[in-house]
C-alpha positions in Angstrom: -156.2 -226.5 -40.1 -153.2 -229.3 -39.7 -153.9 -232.6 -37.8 -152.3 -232.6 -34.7 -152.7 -229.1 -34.4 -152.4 -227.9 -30.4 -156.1 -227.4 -29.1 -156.7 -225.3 -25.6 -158.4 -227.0 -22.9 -159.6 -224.2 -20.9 -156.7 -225.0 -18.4 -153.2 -223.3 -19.1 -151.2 -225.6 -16.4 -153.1 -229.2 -17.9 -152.1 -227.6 -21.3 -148.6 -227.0 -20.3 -148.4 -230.7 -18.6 -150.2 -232.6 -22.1 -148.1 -230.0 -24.3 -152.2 -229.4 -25.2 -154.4 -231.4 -26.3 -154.4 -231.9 -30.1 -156.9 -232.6 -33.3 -157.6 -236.1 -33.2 -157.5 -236.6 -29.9 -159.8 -239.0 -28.0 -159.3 -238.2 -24.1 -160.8 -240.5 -21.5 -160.9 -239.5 -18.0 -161.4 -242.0 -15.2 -163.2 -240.5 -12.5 -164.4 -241.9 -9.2 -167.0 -239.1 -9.1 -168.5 -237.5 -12.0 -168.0 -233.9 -10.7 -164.7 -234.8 -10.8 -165.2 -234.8 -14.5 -167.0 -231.4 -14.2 -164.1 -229.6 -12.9 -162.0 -230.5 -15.9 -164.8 -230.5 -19.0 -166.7 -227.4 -18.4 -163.4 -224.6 -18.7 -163.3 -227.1 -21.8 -166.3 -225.9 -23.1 -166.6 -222.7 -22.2 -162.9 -221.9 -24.6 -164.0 -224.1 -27.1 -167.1 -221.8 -27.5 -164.8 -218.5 -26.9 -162.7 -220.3 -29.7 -165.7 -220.5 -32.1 -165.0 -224.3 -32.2 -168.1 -226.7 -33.2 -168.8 -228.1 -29.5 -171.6 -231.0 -29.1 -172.7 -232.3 -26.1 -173.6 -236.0 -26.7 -176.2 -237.0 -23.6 -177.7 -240.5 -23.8 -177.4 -241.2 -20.0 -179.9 -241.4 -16.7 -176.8 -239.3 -14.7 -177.3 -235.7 -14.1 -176.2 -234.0 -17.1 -172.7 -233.1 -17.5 -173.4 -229.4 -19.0 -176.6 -227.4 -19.1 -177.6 -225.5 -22.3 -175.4 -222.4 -23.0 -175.4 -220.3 -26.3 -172.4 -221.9 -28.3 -173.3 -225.5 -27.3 -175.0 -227.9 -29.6 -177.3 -231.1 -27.7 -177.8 -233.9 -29.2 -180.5 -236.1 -27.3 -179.9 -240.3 -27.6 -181.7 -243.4 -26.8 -178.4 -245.8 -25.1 -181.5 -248.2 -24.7 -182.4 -248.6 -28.1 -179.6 -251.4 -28.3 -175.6 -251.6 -29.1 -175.9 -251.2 -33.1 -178.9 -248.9 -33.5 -177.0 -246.7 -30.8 -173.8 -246.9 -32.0 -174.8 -246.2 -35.8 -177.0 -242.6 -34.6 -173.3 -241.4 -32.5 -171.4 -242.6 -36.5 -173.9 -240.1 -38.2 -174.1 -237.6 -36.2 -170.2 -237.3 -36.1 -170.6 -237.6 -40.1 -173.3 -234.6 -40.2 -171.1 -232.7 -37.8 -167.9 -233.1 -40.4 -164.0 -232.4 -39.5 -162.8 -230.6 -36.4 -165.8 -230.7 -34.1 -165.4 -231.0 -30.6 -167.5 -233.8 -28.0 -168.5 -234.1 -24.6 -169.7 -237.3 -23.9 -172.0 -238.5 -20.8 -170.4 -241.4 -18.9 -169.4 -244.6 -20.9 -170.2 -246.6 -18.0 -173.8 -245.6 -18.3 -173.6 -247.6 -21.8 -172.4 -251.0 -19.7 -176.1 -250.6 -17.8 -177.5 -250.4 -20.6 -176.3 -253.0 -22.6 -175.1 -254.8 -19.5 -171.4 -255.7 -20.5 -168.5 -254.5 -19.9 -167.9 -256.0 -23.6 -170.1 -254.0 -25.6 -169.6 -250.7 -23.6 -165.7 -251.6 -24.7 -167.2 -252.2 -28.5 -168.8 -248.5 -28.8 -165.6 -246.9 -27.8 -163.2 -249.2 -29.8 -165.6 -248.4 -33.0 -166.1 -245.1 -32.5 -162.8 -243.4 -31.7 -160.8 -244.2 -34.4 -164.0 -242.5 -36.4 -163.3 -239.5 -34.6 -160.1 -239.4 -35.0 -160.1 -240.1 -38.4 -162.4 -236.1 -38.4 -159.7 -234.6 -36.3 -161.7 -233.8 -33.8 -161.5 -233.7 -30.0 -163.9 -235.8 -27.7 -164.2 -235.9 -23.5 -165.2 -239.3 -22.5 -165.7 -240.1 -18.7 -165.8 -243.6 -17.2 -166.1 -244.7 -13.2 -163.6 -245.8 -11.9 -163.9 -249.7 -10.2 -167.3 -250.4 -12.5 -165.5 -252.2 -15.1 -163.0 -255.1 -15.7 -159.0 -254.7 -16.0 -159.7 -256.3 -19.8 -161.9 -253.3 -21.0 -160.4 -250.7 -19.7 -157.0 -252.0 -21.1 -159.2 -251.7 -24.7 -159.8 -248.5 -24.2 -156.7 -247.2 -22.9 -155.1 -249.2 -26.2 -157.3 -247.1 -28.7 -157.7 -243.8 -27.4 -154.9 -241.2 -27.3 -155.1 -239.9 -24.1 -156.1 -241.7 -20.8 -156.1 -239.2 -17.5 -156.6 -240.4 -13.8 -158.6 -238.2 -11.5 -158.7 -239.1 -7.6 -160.4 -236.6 -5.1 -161.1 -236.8 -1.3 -162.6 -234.2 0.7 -159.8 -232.0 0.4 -157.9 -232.1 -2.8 -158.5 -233.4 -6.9 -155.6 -235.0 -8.3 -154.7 -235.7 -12.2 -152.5 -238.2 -12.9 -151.8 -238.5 -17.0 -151.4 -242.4 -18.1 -151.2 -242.3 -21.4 -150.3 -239.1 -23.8 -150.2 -240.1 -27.4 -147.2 -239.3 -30.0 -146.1 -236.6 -27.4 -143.3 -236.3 -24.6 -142.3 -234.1 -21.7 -140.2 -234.6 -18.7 -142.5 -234.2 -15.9 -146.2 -235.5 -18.1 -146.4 -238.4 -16.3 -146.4 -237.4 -12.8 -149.1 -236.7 -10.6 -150.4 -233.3 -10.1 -153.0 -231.6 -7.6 -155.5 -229.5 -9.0 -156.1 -226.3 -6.5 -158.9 -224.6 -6.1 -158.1 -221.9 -8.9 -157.5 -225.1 -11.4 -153.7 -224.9 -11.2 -151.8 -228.1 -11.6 -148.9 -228.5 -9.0 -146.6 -231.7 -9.6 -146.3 -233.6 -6.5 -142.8 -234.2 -5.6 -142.3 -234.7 -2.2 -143.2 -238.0 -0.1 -145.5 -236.2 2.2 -147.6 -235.1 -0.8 -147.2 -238.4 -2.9 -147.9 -240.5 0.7 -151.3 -239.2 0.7 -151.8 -239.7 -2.9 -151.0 -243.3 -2.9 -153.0 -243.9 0.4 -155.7 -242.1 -1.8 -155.5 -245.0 -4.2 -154.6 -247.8 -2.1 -158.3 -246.9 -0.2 -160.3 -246.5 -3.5 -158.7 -250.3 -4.9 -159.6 -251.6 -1.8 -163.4 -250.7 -2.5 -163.3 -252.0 -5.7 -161.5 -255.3 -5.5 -162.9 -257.6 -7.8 -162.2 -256.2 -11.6 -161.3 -259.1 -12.8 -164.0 -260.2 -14.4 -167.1 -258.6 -16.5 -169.5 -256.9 -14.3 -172.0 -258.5 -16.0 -170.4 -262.0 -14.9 -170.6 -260.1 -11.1 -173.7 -259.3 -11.5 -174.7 -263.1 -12.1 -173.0 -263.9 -9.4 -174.7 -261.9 -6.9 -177.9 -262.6 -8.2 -177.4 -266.6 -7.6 -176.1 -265.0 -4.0 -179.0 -263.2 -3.2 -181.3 -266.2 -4.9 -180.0 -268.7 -2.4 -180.8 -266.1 0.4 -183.9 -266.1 -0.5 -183.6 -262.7 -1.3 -183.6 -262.4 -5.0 -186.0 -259.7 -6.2 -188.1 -259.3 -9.7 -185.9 -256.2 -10.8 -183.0 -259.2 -11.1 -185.2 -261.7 -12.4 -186.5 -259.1 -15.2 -182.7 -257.7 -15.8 -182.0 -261.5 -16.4 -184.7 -262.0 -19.0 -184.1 -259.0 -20.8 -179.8 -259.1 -21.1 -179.6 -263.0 -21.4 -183.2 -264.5 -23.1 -184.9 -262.0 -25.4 -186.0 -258.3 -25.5 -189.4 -259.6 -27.2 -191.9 -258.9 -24.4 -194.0 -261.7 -25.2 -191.7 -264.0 -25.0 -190.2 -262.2 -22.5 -193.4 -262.8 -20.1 -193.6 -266.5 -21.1 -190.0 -267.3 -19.7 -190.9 -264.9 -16.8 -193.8 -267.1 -16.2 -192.4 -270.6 -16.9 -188.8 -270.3 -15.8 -187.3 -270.3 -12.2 -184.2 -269.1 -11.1 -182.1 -272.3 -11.2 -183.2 -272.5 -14.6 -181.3 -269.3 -15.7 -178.2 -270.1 -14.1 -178.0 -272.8 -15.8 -178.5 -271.5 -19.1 -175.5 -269.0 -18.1 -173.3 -271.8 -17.1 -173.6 -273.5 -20.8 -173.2 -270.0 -22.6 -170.1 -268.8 -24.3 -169.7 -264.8 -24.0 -172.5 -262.7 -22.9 -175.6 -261.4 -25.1 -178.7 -262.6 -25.5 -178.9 -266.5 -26.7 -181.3 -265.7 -29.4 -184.8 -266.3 -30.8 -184.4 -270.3 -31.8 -182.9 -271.3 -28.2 -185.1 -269.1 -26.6 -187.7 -270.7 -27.9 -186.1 -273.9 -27.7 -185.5 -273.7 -23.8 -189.8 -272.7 -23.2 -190.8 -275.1 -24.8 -189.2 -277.7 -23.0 -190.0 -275.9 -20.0 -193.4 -275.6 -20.6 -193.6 -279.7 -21.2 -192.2 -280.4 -17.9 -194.4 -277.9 -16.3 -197.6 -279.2 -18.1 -197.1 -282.7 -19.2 -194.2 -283.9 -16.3 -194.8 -287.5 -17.1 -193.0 -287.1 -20.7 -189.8 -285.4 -19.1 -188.5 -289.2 -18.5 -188.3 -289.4 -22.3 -186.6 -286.5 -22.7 -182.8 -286.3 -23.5 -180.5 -284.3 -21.2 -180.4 -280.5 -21.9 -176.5 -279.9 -22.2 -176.9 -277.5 -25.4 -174.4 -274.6 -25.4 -175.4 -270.8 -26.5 -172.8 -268.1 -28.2 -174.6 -265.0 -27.2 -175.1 -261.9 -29.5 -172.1 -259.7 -27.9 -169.7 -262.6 -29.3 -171.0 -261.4 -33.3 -170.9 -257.7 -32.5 -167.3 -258.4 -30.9 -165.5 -260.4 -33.7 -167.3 -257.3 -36.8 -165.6 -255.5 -34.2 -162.1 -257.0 -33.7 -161.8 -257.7 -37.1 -162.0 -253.9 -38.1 -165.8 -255.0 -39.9 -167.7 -252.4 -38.5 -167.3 -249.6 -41.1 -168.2 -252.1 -43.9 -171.7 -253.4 -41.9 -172.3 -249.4 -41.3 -171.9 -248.8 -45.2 -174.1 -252.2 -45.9 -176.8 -251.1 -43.8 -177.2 -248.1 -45.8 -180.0 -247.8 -48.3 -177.3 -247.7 -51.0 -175.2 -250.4 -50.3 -177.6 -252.7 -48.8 -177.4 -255.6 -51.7 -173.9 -254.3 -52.7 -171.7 -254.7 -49.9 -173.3 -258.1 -49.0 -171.5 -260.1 -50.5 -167.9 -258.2 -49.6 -169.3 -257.9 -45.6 -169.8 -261.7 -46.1 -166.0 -262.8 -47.5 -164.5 -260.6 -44.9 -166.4 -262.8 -42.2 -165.2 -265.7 -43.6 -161.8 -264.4 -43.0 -162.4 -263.3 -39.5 -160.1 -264.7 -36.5 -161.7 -265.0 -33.2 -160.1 -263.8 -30.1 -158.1 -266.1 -27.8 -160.2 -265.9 -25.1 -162.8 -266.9 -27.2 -160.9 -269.9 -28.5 -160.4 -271.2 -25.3 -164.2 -271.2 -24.3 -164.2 -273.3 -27.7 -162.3 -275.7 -26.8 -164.1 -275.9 -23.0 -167.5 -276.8 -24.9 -165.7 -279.0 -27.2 -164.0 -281.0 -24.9 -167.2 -282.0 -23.7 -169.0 -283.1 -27.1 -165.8 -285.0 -27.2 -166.3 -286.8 -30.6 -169.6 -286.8 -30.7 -171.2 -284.9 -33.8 -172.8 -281.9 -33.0 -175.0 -279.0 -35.0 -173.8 -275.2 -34.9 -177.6 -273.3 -35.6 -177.9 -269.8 -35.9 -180.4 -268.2 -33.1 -180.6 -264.6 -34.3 -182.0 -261.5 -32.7 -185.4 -261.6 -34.4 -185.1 -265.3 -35.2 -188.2 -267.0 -34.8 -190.0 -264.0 -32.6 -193.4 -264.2 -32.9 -194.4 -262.8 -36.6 -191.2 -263.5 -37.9 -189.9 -267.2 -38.6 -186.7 -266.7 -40.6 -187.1 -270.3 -41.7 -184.1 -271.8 -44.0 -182.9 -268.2 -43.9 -179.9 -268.2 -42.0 -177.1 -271.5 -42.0 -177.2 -274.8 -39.8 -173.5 -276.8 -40.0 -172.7 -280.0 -38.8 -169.1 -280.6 -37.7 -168.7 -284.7 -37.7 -166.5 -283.9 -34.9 -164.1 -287.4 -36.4 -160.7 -285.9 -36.2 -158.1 -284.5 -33.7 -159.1 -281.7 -30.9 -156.8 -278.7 -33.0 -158.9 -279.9 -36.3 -162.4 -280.3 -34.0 -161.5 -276.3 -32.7 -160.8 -275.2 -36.9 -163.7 -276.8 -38.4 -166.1 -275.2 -34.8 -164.7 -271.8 -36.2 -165.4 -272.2 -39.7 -168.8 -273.2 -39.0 -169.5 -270.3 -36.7 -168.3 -268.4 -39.0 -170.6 -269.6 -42.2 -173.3 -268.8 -39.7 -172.6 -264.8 -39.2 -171.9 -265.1 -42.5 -175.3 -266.4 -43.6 -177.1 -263.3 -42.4 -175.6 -261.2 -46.1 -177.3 -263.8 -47.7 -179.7 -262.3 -50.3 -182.2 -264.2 -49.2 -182.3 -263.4 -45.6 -181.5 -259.9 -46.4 -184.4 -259.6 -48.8 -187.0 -261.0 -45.7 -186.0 -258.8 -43.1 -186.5 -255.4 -46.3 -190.0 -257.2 -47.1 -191.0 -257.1 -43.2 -189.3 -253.4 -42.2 -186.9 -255.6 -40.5 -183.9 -254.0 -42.3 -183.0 -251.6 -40.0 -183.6 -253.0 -36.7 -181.1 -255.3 -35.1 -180.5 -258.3 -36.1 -177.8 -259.7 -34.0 -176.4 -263.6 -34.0 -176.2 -266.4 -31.6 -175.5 -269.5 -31.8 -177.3 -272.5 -30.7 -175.2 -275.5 -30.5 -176.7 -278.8 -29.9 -175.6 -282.9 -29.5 -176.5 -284.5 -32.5 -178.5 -287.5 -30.9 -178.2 -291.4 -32.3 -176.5 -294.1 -32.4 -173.2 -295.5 -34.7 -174.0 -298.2 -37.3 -171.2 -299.2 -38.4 -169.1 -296.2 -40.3 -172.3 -294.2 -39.8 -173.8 -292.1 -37.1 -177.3 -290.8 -37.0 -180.3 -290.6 -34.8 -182.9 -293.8 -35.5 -185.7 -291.6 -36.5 -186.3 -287.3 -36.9 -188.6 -285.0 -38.0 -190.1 -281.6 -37.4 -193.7 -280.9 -36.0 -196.4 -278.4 -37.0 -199.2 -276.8 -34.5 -201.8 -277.5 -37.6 -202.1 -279.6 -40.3 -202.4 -278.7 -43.8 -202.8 -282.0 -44.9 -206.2 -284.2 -44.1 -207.0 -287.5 -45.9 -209.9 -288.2 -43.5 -212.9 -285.8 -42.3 -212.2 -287.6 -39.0 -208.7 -285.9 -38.7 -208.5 -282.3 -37.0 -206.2 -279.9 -38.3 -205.8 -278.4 -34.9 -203.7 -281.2 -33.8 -201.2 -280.8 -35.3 -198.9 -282.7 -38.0 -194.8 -284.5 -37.6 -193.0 -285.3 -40.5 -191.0 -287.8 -39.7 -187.9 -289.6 -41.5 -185.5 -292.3 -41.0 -182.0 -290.7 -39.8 -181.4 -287.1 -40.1 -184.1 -284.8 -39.9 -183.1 -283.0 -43.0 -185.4 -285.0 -45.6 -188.2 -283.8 -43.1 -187.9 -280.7 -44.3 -186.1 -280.4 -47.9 -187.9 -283.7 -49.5 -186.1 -284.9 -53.1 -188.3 -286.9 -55.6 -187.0 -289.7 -54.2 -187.3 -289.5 -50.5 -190.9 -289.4 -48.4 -191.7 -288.6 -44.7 -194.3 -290.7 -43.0 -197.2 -288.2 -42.1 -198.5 -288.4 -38.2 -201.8 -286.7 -37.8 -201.4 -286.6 -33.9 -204.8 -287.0 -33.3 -204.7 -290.2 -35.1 -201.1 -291.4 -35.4 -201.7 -294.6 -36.9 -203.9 -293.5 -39.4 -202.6 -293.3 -43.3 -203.2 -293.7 -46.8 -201.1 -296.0 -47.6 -202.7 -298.9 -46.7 -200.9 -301.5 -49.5 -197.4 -303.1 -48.6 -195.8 -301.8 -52.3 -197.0 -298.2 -51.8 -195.8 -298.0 -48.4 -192.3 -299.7 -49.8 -192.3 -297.0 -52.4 -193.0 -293.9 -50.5 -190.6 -294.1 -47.6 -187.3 -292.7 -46.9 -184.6 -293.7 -48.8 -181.4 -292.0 -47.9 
């Protein structure tokens, strides 16, 4: 059968006002009530089955369902909570299994916003996942609420699919008002029409009739005011609202934990434990995008809690917290907007997984990042001013208890010595040698050794002030290291290797960790710090740090 061939949708007037509905086409109807949606999908189905056509019922949502089993109709049963990317990647098969020319019914895409809790990444499923369809020639139904998103995402997904419908009711009458009808034109296609009772579309003309429509809308805009900005970002706000009115419940605080800090539930009950409200909101004032902030800031941010909630007199000594966090949605939205997303599907494969690495890698080096984005750069920027700062990855599964990552994914200092326009390019580049960093064959080889390979494993960013002091042309912190729980290393049966070991260095903290045969740390056994083995002035001269 032709692309573009004319497809019936069950009613002869919408076909004659579309000039039909056509292979390929993607058509999302705004509703303001999902049986709104009913009156138009279910004649769909019912001729696509008299047709003999493939029709599949995709239902992944909480919402009544759209269509109940009828001989003819094919269910497929989905998880929307089992994250953006496993989600996303079950819909790409199944479309592949179902081959060219089937027909969709989808359940509400708004349903995929509570579940993910942007507006973003509901806008990421459909912007991946219709130009798939399309490619099959196939026809998919896609409803959406009207007022529960922002202007920005439904613009997307007006942009990518073909065809875009309007449906008002009130207690009396359903109108359809095509917006957008895709490499097709007739006179009269973008009017407004009322659909009667015996689903007839009748154009409305006259001022009386179009009077009452636009009151119609006027009302419903009037509900649903504020679209200007995530619903997510709403959401915040009225949970810092209702927290000031000492109203704020636990379903917010949870929702909170689980969209913004980490889907781990241990960790999840720690922060629940340790953190209070104020202590979230600011987190989501120093975060760029939405997402989760990831394992390493996450675990960053508790245990800094946990000092000041245990050991208060050691906060004094403590620098300010003004780190800022690029959450996951950011990595999922720039594979996305830079037409990645069919490579990482074809990398995650079992075939491909070592093969396309390095490919899936280049392109993200080449990757733009959106405007909007760009300009949240140059906000966090502007503070660090030109102080040097570190741009650390804070994956997804990123040290989650069992699973450390260490050294596996990229850490880049940007000196930050240079002009704001070079400050915002060499920001970029970093961020992007750390998306790029998880096809290295190293960190793809750990997550396949711990059946990590096909879970997600999304990306944020932790980026932190680089602490110390200028000497001279140099800048660097007076002292660094890194700390361990235990201690592997005991010169003394009076030392206890439960507590705990630093490594410290002169400088950087880098030697800490990667030591060269020519550079020591100093060992602290913290339950003896000033205890050593090097107890003569030319051994400790020779084993110290020398760079």
């Amino acid at each position: 059968m032709p692309a573009f061939e004319r497809v019936k949708s069950g009613i002869p007037s919408l076909d004659k006002v579309l000039d039909n509905m056509r292979l390929g086409d993607n058509v999302v109807i705004q509703v303001t009530c999902l049986n709104d949606f009913k009156r138009i999908v279910r004649p769909f189905v019912q001729q696509s089955i008299e047709d003999k056509r493939n029709i599949i019922y995709i239902r992944f949502s909480t919402h009544e369902p759209l269509l109940e089993y009828t001989e003819g109709l094919k269910i497929y049963q989905l998880n929307a909570n089992s994250g953006f990317e496993a989600f996303t990647v079950e819909v790409h098969n199944i479309i592949k299994n179902e081959g060219a020319e089937a027909f969709y019914v989808f359940d509400s895409l708004s349903d995929l916003q509570v579940a993910w809790s942007t507006d973003l990444m509901m806008g990421n499923f459909f912007c991946v996942t219709c130009p798939y369809l399309f490619e099959l020639d196939t026809v998919a139904l896609f409803p959406v609420l009207r007022g529960h998103h922002d202007f920005a995402t439904i613009a997307r997904i007006q942009e990518t699919t073909q065809l875009f419908i309007d449906v008002h009711s009130d207690d009396k009458d359903i109108f359809v008002h095509p917006i957008k009808v895709w490499n097709r034109y007739l006179p009269d296609m973008y009017l407004p029409y009322r659909l009667n009772d015996d689903n007839r579309l009748e154009s409305l003309t006259n001022s009386v009739d179009l009077a009452d429509y636009y009151n119609l809308i006027h009302n419903e805009q009037m509900k649903h005011a504020e679209q200007n900005i995530d619903s997510y970002d709403r959401f915040f706000r009225e949970a810092k609202e209702s927290y000031y009115r000492g109203e704020i419940t636990d379903w917010t605080l949870n929702k909170i934990t689980r969209s913004m800090m980490t889907h781990d539930h241990k960790m999840a009950d720690l922060i629940r434990k340790e953190f209070s409200p104020e202590d979230y909101f600011y987190i989501k004032e120093r975060m760029i995008g939405t997402g989760t902030i990831g394992g390493k800031a996450c675990g960053m941010l508790l245990a800094r809690k946990m000092v000041a909630n245990y050991l208060p007199q050691y906060v004094k000594y403590l620098e300010p917290q003004d780190s800022y966090y690029i959450g996951t949605d950011i990595f999922y939205s720039y594979i996305v907007e830079n037409k990645l997303w069919k490579l990482r599907i074809l990398q995650r494969s079992n075939e491909y997984y070592f093969e396309k690495a390095e490919e899936l890698k280049n392109a993200i080096l080449n990757g733009k990042f959106s405007e909007s984005i760009r300009a949240q750069f140059r906000r966090m920027l502007n503070y660090f001013g030109q102080i040097p700062i570190i741009v650390r990855s804070s994956s997804f599964l990123e040290d989650g208890f069992g699973n450390a990552f260490a050294g596996k994914y990229e850490s880049v200092f940007c000196v930050n010595a240079c002009s704001p326009e070079e400050r915002l390019l060499q920001f970029e580049n970093a961020v992007r040698r750390v998306y790029a960093s998880t096809m290295d064959k190293s960190a793809l080889e750990y997550r396949r050794q711990r059946g990590l390979d096909k879970m997600d494993e999304q990306m944020a960013i932790l980026v932190q002030r680089v602490s110390g002091t200028k000497f001279d042309k140099y800048y660097m912190p007076c002292a660094a290291g890194v700390g361990f729980s235990y201690s592997v290393y005991r010169w003394s049966d009076e030392l206890s290797a439960d507590a705990g070991l630093l490594r410290l260095v002169a400088g950087l903290g880098t030697k800490a960790v990667d030591r060269t045969g020519i550079d020591y740390p100093r060992l602290v056994n913290l339950d003896n710090p000033e205890s050593t083995t090097l107890i003569r002035a030319r051994d400790k001269h020779r084993f110290r740090s020398e760079k």
